[in-house]
C-alpha positions as CSV (number, residue, x, y, z in Angstrom):
1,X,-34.8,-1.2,12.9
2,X,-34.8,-1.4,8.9
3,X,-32.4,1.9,9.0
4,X,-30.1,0.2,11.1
5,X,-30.0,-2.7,9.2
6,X,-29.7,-1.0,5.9
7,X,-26.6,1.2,7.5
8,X,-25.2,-1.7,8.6
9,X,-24.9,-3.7,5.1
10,X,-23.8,-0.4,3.6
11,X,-21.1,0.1,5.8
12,X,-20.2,-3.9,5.3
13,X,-19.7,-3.4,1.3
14,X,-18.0,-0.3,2.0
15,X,-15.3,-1.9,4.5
16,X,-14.8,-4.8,2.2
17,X,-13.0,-2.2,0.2
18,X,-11.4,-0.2,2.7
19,X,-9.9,-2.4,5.0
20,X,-8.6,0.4,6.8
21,X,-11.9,1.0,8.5
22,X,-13.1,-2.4,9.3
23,X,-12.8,-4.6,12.5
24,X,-13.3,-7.8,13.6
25,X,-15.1,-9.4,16.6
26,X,-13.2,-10.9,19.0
27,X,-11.9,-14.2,17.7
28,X,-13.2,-13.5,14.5
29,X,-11.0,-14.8,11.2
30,X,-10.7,-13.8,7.8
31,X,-8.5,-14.4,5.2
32,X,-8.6,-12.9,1.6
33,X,-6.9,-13.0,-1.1
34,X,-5.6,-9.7,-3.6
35,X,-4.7,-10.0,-7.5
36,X,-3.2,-6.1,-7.8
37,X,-1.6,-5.0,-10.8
38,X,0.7,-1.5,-11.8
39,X,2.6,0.1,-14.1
40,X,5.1,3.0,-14.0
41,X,7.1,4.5,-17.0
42,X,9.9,6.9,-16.4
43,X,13.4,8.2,-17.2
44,X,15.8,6.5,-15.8
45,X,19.0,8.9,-15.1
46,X,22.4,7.2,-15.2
47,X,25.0,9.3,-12.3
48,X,27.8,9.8,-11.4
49,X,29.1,11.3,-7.6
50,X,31.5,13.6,-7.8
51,X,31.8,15.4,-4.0
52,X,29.2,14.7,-3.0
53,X,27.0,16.1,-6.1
54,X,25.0,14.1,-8.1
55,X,25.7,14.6,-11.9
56,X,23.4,13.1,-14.9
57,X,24.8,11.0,-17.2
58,X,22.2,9.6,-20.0
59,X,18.3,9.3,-19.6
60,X,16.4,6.1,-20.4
61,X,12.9,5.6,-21.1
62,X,11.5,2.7,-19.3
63,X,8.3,0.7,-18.0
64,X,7.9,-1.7,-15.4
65,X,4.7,-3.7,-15.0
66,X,3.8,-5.7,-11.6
67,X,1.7,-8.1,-10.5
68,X,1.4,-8.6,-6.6
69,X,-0.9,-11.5,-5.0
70,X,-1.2,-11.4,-1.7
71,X,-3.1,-13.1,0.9
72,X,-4.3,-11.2,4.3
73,X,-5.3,-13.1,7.4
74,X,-7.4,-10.8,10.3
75,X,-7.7,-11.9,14.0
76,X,-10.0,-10.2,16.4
77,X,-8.3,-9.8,19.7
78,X,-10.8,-7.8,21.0
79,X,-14.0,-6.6,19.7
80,X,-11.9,-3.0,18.9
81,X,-8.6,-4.7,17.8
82,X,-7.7,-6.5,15.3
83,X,-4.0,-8.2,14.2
84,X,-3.5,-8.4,10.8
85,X,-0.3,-10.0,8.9
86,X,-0.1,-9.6,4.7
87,X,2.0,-12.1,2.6
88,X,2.7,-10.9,-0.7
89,X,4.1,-12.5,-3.8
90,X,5.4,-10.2,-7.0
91,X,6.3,-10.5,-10.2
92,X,7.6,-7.9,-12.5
93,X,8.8,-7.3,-15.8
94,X,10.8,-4.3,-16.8
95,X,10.6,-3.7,-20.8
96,X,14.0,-1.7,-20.8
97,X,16.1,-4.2,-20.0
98,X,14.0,-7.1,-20.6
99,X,13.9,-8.8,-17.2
100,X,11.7,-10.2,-14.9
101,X,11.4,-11.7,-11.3
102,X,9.0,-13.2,-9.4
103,X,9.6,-13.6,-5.8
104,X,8.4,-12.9,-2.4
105,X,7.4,-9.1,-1.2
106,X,7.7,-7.2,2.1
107,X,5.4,-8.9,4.7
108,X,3.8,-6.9,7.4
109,X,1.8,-7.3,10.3
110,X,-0.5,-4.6,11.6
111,X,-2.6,-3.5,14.2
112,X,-6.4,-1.5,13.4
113,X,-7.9,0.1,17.0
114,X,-11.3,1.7,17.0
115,X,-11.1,3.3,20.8
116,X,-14.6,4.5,21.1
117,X,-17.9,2.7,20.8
118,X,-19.3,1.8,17.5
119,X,-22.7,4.2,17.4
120,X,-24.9,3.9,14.5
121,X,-25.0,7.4,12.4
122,X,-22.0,7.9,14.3
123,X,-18.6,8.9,13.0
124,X,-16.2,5.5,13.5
125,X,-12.1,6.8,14.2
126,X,-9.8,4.1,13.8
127,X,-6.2,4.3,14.7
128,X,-3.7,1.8,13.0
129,X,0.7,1.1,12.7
130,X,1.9,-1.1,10.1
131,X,5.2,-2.9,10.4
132,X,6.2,-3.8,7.3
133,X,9.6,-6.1,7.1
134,X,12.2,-6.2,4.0
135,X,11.8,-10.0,3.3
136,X,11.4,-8.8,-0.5
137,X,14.8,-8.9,-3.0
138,X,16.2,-5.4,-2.1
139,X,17.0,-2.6,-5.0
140,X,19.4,-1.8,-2.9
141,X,21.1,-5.7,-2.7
142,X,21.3,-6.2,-6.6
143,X,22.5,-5.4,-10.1
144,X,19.5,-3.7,-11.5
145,X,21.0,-4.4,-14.8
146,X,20.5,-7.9,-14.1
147,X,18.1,-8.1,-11.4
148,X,14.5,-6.6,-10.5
149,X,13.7,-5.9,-6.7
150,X,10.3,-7.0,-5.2
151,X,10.9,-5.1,-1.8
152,X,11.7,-1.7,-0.6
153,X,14.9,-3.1,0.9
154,X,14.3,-1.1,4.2
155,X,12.3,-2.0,6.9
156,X,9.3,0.9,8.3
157,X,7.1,1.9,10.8
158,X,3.6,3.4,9.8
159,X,0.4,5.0,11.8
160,X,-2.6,6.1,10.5
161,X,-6.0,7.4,11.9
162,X,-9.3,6.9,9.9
163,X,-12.6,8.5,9.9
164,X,-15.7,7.5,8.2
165,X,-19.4,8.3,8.6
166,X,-22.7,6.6,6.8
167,X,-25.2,9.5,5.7
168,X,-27.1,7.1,3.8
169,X,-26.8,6.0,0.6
170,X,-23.3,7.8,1.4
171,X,-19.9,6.5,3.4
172,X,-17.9,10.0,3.4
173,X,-14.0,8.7,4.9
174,X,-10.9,10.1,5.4
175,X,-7.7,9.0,6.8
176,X,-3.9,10.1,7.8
177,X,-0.5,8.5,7.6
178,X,2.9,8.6,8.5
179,X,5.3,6.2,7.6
180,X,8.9,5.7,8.7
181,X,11.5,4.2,7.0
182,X,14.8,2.9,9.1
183,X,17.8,3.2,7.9
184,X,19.9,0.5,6.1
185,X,23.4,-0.2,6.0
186,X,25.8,-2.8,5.4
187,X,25.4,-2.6,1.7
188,X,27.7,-2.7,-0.9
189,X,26.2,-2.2,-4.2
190,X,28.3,-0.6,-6.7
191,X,26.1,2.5,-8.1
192,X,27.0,5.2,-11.1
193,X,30.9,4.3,-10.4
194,X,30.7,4.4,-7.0
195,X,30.0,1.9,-4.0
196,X,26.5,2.6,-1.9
197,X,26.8,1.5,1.4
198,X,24.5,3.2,3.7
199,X,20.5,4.4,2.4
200,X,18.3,6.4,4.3
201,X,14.7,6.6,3.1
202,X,13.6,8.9,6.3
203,X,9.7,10.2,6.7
204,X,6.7,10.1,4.2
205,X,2.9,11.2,5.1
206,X,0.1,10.2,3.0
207,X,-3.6,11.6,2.7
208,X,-6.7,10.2,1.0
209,X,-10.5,10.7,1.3
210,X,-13.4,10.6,-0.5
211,X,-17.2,8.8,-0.5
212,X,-18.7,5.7,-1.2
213,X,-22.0,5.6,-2.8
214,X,-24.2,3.0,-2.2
215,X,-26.2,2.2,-6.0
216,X,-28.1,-0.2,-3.8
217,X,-27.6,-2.0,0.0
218,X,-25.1,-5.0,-1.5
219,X,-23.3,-2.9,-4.2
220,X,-21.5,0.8,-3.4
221,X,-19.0,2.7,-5.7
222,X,-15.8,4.2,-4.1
223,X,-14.3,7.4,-5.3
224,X,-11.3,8.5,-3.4
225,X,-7.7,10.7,-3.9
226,X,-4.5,10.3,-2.1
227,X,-1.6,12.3,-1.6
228,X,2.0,11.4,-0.6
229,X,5.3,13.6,0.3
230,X,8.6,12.3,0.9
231,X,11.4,13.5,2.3
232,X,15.1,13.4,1.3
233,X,16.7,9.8,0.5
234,X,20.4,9.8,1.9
235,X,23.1,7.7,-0.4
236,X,26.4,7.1,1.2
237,X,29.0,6.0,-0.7
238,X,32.2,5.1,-0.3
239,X,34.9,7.8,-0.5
240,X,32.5,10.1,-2.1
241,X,30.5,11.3,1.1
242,X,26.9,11.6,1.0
243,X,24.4,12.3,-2.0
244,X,20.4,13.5,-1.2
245,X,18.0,12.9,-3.7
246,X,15.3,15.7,-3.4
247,X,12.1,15.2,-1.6
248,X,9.0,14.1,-3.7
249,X,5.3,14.2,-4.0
250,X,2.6,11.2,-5.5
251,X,-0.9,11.9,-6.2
252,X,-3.3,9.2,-7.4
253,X,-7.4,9.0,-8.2
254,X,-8.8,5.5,-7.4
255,X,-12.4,3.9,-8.2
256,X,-13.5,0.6,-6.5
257,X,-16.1,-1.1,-6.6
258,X,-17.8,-3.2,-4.1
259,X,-20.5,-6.2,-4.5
260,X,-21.8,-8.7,-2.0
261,X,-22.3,-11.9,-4.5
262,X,-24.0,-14.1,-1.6
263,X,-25.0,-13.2,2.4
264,X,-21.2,-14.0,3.6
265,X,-19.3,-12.6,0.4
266,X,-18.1,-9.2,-0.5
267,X,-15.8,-8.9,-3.5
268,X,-14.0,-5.9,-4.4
269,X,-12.5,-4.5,-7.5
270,X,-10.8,-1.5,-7.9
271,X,-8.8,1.0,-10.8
272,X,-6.8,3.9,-9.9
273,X,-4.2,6.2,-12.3
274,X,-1.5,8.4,-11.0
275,X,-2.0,11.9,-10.9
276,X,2.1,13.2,-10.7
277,X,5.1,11.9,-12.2
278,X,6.1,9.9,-9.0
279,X,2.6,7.8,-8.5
280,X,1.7,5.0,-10.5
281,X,0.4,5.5,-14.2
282,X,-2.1,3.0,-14.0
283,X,-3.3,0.6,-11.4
284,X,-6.1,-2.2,-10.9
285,X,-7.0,-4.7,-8.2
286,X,-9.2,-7.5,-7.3
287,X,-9.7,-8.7,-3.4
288,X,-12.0,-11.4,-2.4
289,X,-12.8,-13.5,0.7
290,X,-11.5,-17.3,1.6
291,X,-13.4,-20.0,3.0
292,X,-11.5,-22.6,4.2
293,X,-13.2,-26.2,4.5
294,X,-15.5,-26.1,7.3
295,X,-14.0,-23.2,9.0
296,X,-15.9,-20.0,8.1
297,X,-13.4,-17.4,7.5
């Protein structure tokens, strides 16, 4: 009918930007390439470990702006599961010290389930983990005097579930995380006068939700918040015992916008500012789909 078609391209658009809650078909392909961009000014504290108490030395004002393409390749096992691997590539540039890197991020490969029965006007649940691996240069394997890090030097283990429902012209979506990080040892990277050898990242959750709103059936506008809490980090060091950074909490706003330019092609660009001193200031992205020769991707 001309309702189900009309959910249906509303809900395409809207998974174009929220990956999260799209599947393929089984033995479907796509690849798609991201152009996403942040930047993040702090303080950063100079320590010293002392008994295992952490003591401030000096404060420095700093930015750091990145650049991360990546490239994402989908493959329909079934028609509710879907494998998904994520190569990224990052550069930065820290204004403090001057530096910059470019060099490979943290790959992952993922898995998105959708376990019941795709019914129009339905709500759709998706359940997802995330491996993510620590091929990126680790901040925790450098000089950061000298050196910028591209990875978070560990490697974790996230799943999520994700909701979302069409009440046209609106996609109202939610979704859950947890995300664990394993711990890393073997280092020996001299830190604040002392040597770090063991780091333990632990637990984070994550929530966001929001709606997309469809301004007509090939272009919809996302609004959406998330919120993030960590737990402790664990430095060990050597001869000083053990030094726990205190847990943490990132909130952000984000906007995307979604627009099919032809009948096969949904583009996707999206801005987003944090909302607490541990998120992002300022972030925008750009995602679009890959055809590849005569293989329709």
């Amino acid at each position: 009918s001309d309702d189900e078609d009309s959910t249906k391209q509303l809900e395409e658009v809207f998974q174009a930007a929220e990956k999260n809650y799209s599947l393929l078909k089984a033995g479907g392909k796509s690849l798609s390439y991201s152009l996403d961009y942040s930047y993040i000014s702090d303080s950063r504290i100079a320590l010293d470990v002392q008994n295992g108490v952490v003591r401030n030395l000096d404060v420095n004002p700093s930015g750091t702006h990145s650049f991360t393409n990546s490239f994402s390749f989908d493959y329909g096992v079934l028609n509710n599961l879907t494998l998904n691997a994520r190569i990224p590539l990052s550069s930065r540039y820290d204004t403090q010290n001057s530096l910059s890197a470019t060099e490979w991020g943290d790959v992952s490969f993922g898995l998105r389930w959708q376990p019941f029965a795709y019914v129009p006007g339905k709500a759709t649940v998706t359940l997802s983990t995330t491996l993510s691996t620590k091929t990126g240069v680790s901040p925790y394997e450098i000089n950061p005097n000298e050196r910028l890090s591209t990875g978070s030097g560990t490697y974790s283990v996230s799943t999520g579930l994700s909701v979302s429902k069409v009440l046209d012209p609106v996609v109202l979506f939610g979704s859950l995380s947890s995300s664990y990080s394993f711990e890393q040892s073997g280092l020996n990277q001299p830190r604040g006068g002392n040597l770090l050898k063991t780091v333990h990242q632990g637990q984070s959750y994550s929530f966001s939700g929001g709606f997309s709103y469809s301004l007509s059936y090939d272009t919809s506008l996302s609004i959406s918040t998330q919120v993030g809490y960590s737990t402790e980090t664990k430095l060990t060091f050597v001869g000083s015992g053990t030094a726990v950074s205190p847990d943490s909490v990132s909130g952000s706003m984000n906007f995307s916008l979604g627009i099919r330019v032809d009948p096969k092609t949904i583009t996707n660009v999206s801005f987003g500012f944090g909302l607490t001193e541990d998120a992002s200031d300022l972030s925008m992205g750009i995602s679009y789909p890959i055809n590849i020769g005569a293989f329709n991707w």
